[in-house]
TORDO-871713 format. One record per residue (C-alpha): residue in one letter; x, y, z. Coordinates in steps of 0.1 Angstrom, whole numbers, padded with zeros to 4 digits, always signed. Each point is the difference from the previous one (the first is absolute). Last residue first. Example, Ala and Ser with C-alpha at 12.3 -4.5 7.8 and 13.67 -1.06 7.14 Angstrom:
REM TORDO-871713
S+0137-0011+0071A-0014-0034+0007
***
This chain:
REM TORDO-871713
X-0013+0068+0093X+0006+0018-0024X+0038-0001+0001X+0009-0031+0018X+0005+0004+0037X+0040+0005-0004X+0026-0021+0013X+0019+0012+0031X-0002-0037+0019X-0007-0021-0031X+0039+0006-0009X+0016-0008+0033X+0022+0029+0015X+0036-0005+0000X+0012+0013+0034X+0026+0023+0011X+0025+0001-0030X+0033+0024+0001X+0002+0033-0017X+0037+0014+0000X+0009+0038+0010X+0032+0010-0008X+0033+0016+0020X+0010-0036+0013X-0027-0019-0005X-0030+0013+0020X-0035-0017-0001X-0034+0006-0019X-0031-0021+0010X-0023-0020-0021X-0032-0016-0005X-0008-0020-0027X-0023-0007-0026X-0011-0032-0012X-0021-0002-0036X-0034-0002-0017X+0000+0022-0031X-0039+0012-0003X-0013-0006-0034X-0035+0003+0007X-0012-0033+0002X+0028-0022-0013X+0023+0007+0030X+0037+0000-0019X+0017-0017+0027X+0036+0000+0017X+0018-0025+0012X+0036+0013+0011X+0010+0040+0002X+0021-0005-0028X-0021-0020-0022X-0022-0036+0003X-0027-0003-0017X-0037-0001+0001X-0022+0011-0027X-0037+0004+0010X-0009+0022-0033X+0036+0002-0017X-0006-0026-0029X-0035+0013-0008X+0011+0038-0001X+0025-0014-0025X-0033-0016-0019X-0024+0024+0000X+0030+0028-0015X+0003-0026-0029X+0033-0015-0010X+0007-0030+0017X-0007+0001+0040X+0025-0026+0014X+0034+0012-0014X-0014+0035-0009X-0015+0010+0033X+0031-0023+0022X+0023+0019-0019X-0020+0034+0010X-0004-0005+0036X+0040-0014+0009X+0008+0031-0019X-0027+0019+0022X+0014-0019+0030X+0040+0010-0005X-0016+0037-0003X-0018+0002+0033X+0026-0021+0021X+0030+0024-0009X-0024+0034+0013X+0013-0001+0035X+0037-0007-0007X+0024-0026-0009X+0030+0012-0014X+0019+0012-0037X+0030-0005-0018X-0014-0022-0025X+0017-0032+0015X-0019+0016+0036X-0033-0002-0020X+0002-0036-0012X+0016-0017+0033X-0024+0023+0022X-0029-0014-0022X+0010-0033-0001X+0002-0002+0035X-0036+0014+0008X-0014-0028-0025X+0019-0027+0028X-0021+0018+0024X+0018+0017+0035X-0027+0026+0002X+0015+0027+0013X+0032+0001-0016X-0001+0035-0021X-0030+0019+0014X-0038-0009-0007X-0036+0016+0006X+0008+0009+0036X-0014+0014+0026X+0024+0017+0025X+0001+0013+0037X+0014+0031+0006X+0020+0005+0030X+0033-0015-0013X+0000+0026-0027X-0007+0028+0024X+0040+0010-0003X-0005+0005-0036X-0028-0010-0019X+0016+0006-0035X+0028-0024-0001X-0018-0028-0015X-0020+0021-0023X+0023-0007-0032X-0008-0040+0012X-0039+0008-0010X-0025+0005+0027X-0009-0022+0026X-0032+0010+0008X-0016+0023+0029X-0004-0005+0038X+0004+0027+0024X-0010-0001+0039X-0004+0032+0013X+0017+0026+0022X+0038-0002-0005X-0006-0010-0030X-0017+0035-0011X+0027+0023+0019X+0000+0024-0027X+0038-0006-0013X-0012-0038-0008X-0034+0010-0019X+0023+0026-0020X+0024-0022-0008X-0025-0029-0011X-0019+0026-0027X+0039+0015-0012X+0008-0032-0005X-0033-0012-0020X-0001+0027-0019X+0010-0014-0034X-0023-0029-0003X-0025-0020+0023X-0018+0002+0029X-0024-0022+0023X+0002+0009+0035X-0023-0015+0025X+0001+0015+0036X-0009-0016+0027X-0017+0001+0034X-0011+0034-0012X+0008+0033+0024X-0014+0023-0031X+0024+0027+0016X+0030-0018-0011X-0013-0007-0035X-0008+0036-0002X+0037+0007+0012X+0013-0019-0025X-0022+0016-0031X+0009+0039+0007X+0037-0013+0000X-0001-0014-0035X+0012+0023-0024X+0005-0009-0028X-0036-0003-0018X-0002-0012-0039X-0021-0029+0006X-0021+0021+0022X-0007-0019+0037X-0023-0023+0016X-0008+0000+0035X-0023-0029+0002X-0022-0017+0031X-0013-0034+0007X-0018-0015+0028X+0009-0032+0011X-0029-0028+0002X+0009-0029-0026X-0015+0020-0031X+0019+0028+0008X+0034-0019-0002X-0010-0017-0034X-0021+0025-0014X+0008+0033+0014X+0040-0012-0007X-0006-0012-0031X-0022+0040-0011X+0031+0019+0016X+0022-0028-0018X-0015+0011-0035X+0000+0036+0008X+0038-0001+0004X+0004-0017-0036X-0027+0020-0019X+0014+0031+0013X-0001+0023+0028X+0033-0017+0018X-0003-0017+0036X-0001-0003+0038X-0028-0021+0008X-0009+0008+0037X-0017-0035+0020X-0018+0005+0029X-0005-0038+0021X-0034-0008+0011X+0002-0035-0015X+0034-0002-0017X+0008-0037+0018X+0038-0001-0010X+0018+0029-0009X+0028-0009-0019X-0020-0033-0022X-0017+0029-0015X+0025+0018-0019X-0004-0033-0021X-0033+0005-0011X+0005+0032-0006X+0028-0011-0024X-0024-0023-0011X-0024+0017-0008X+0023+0030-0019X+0006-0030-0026X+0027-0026-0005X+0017-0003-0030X+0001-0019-0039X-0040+0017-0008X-0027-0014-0020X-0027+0018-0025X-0020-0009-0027X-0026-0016+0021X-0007+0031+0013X+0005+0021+0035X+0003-0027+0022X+0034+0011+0014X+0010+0032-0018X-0023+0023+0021X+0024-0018+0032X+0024+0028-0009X+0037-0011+0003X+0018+0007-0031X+0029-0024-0003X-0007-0014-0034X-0033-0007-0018X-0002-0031-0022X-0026+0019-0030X-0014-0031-0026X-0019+0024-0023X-0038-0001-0014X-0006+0033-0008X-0022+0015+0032X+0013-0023+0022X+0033+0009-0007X-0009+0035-0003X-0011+0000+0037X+0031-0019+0010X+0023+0024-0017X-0019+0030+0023X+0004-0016+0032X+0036-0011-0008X+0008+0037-0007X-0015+0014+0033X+0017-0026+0020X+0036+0008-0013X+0021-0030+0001X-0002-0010-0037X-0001-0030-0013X-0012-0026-0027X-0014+0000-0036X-0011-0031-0020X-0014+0004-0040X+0026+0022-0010X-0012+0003-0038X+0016+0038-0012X-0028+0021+0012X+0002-0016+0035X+0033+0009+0004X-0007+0037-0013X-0033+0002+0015X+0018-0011+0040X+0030+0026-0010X-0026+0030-0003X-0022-0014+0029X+0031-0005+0022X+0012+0036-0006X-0035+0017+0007X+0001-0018+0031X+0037+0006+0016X+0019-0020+0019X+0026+0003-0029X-0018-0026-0020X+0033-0012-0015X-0003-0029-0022X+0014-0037-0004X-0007-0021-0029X+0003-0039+0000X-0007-0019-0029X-0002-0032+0017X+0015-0028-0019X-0020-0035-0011X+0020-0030+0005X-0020-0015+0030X-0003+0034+0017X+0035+0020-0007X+0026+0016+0014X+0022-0028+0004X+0018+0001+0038X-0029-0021+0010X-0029+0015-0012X-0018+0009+0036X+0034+0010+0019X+0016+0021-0029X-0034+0016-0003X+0002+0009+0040X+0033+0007-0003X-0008+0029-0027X-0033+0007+0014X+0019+0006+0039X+0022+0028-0019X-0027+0015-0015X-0015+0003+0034X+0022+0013+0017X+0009+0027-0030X-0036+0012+0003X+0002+0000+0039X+0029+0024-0002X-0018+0020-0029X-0031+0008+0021X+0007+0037-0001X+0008+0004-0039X+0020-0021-0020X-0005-0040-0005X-0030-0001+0013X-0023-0032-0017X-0013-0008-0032X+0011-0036-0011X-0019-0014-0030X+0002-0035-0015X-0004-0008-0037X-0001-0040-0005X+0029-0012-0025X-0017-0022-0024X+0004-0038+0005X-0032-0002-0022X-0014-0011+0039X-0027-0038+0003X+0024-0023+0016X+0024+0028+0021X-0027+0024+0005X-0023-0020+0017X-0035+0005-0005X-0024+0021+0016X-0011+0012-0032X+0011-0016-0033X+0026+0022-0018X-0002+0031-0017X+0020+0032+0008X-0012+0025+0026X-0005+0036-0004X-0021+0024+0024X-0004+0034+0005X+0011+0024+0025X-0016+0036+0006X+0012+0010+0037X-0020+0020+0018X+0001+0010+0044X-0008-0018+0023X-0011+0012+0035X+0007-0024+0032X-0018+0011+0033X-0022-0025+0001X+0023-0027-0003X+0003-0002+0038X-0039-0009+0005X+0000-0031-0022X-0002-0002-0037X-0022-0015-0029X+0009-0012-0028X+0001-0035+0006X+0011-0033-0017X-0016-0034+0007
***
């Protein structure tokens, strides 16, 4: 059964327009592609940050794809003898930028397209998908409006749920507890204000935002706000540019001195960013370089540190989508019906371990962890708390 319906903490999540149309070449639906494929190459199309704000994440997750592809074909490249034409493009974190490359790619016979971490531009691609008939894997934008939002549409992370989900397992029973959500204005920060009214509200806490301009830096009015909310805890979800000068001003104002804190596990660049509170703060986390201790998780380090690169939050997001797409053309031939088909109620194993494509509304089914950071030498070094189960920060499925 697919849904197209979402819970409360999509509500907030606007789309904006993408015009895509669709191009498949023949072949028997739902078959496989090895038995029933021309053996022509099958267009693939990667639009994620690799300039712009979101760049770091971009280049994470292009870097997991690569290993990831390696991984799924086995060093070849290809799904049973058929090659992926592979084209990567830059959507800048911006909109207008995606929907020009998205036409383009489109326009000349992609008939699969995957990534992007910005929220606002997954929304919008999954929309169009729907609308025109297009396999869209999103990357590591969070929004739980991607989750059940057409049959057209999967995702290769985690969503804002879980990370909720996961924040969670700090606080124990949240009945009659005051939560503060500390966040940006945008679709991303709005997104965990709505998780966290949904999954901490719904269990008895009351929640509260202070959410702040993209563009704002200075921070100082915000910390003492916190401060004088007296919550039990304070959620932050942030991403991009500001996030050291957001985390020095909360430190200089006295905030974890006088409130619990819990936010994610941000990138490695971010490491370093906490400062002296960084042993205060207690971490969810999506992924960081040797949590998971998976055979899939060495293969990826291998791969990326030959290419010069490491492990970090995004990795997991783009080795899945390759692991995604060969196991849409090797399985689901080459109609859009059939590669959604072959991923509906996959299970596999990946980075993180077994993971599962939940066939009713797309959800990706996966542990998460939590973490603290710890001093080595003159750095700060995350280290694993717990694993937390799968089933235990899933989702309610979208429409439900």
């Amino acid at each position: 059964m697919r849904v197209t319906k979402k819970y409360l903490a999509t509500a907030v999540i606007a789309a904006a327009t993408i015009a895509l149309v669709g191009c498949a070449p023949t072949a028997q639906a739902g078959g496989d592609a090895g038995s029933g494929a021309t053996g022509e190459p099958v267009k693939v199309a990667m639009l994620t940050s690799q300039t712009g704000p979101l760049a770091a994440y971009g280049a994470a997750y292009t870097a997991g794809f690569e290993a990831g592809l390696d991984y799924a074909t086995d060093g070849t490249g290809t799904v049973d003898g058929r090659e992926l034409d592979i084209e990567w493009g830059d959507d800048q974190g911006n909109p207008d930028t995606a929907v020009s490359k998205a036409k383009d790619f489109i326009g000349q016979g992609y008939q699969i397209l995957a990534g992007t971490a910005a929220s606002g531009i997954a929304t919008a691609l999954a929309e169009q998908a729907a609308q025109n008939k297009i396999l869209y894997i999103s990357g590591p934008a969070a929004a739980d409006a991607i989750t059940g939002v057409n049959e057209y549409t999967f995702r290769s992370g985690r969503q804002t749920y879980q990370d909720v989900a996961t924040a969670g397992t700090f606080i124990g029973d949240p009945a009659g507890k005051k939560v503060v959500v500390f966040a940006q204005d945008n679709a991303f920060g709005q997104g965990n204000l709505a998780g966290v009214q949904a999954v901490l509200g719904g269990q008895g806490a009351t929640v509260e935002g202070v959410l702040v301009a993209e563009d704002a830096t200075e921070f100082t009015p915000f910390a003492q706000q916190l401060i004088a909310a007296e919550p039990d805890l304070v959620f932050v979800a942030w991403a991009g540019a500001s996030s050291g000068a957001m985390w020095t001003s909360l430190s200089q104002q006295g905030v974890f001195d006088a409130v619990p804190v819990v936010t994610g596990l941000g990138d490695v660049a971010t490491y370093g960013a906490y400062g002296d509170a960084s042993s205060d703060i207690s971490f969810l986390n999506h992924y960081f370089g040797g949590a998971a201790g998976t055979d899939a998780e060495a293969a990826m380090i291998e791969h990326l540190e030959a290419a010069g690169a490491e492990p970090d939050l995004f990795s997991p997001d783009g080795f899945v989508a390759a692991q995604m797409i060969v196991q849409a053309v090797r399985e689901g031939g080459d109609t859009v019906d059939g590669m959604i088909d072959a991923l509906e109620g996959w299970t596999f194993d990946s980075v993180k371990g077994e993971i599962t494509v939940r066939a009713e509304d797309h959800a990706m089914i996966q542990p998460m962890y939590q973490a603290k950071l710890v001093k080595d030498g003159d750095t700060w070094v995350p280290e694993l708390v717990d694993t937390i189960d799968a089933e235990q920060v899933a989702p309610p499925v979208a429409g439900e």
